[in-house]
N, C-alpha and C positions, 0 to 999 in steps of 0.2 A: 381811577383805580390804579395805584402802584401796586405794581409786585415786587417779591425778591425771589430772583433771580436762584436756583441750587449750587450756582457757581456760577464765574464769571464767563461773557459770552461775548465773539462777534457776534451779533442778529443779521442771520441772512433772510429769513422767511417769520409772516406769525401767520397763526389759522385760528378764525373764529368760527365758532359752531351754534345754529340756532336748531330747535326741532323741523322740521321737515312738514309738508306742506298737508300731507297726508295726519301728520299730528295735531294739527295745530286744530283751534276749535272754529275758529273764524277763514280758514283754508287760505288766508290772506297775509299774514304771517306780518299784519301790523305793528307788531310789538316786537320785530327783528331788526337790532341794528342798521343802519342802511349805510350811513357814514359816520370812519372811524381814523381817529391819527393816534400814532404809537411814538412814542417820546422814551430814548436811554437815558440812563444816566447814570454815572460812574461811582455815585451816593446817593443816600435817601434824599437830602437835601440839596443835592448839586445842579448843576446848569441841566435843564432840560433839550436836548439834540431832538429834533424833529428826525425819525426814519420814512414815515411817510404816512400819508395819506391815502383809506383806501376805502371801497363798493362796497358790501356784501351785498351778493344778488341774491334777493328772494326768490328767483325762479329757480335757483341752482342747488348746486348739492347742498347737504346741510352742515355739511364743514368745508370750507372753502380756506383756500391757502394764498397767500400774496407775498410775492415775494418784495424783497425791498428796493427800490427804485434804482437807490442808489446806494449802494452797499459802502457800507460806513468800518473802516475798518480799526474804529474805537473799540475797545472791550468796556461791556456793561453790568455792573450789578445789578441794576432796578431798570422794570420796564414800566414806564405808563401809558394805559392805552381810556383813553380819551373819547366816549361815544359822541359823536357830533351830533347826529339826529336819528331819526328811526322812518321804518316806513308807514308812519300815520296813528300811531297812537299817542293819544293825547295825554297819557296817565304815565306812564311806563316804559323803560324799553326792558327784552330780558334776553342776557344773554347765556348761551349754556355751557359752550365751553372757548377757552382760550388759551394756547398754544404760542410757545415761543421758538425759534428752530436757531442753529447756529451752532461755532466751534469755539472750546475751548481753548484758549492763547496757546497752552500744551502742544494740541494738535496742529495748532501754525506752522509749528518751531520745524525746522529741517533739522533732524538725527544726523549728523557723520561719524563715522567712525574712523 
């Protein structure tokens, strides 16, 4: 899945969100993400940067936040975030929501006067 980005970002954090365990039909939350790598990139078509590699724990909350291993301090238009595998469903995985966190090159800049 590529996104575009509302403006360009360093990515310090991304948060995935599945329903919650008490939602789910099978209380097992098989069709949850389990592992996931997030790739920038500075155009839709451009070299893909690995940010990192990450859990989502199905015992935990249902939006879980990861920060980035190693904080890359590229600015990025496009995120791709890449599900690796899920927790045991065969068919499917589903994911509900996904979140990108970071600062705009702007907010970098040091103001003097």
């Amino acid at each position: 899945m590529l996104i575009l980005l509302s403006q360009p970002l360093t990515i310090s954090h991304v948060t995935l969100g599945h329903i919650s365990r008490l939602q789910s039909p099978d209380d097992f939350l098989s069709s949850a993400p389990r592992t996931f790598t997030v790739y920038g990139l500075r155009t839709e078509v451009g070299e893909q940067i690995r940010l990192g590699t990450f859990v989502y724990n199905r015992a935990g909350e249902s939006l879980q936040t990861f920060e980035l291993p190693d904080l890359k301090k590229d600015v990025f238009r496009f995120v791709k975030l890449h599900i690796d595998d899920n927790w045991g469903h065969e068919n499917y995985t589903c994911l509900y929501n996904f979140r990108v966190h970071g600062k705009t090159p702007m907010a970098e800049l040091e103001i003097t006067a």
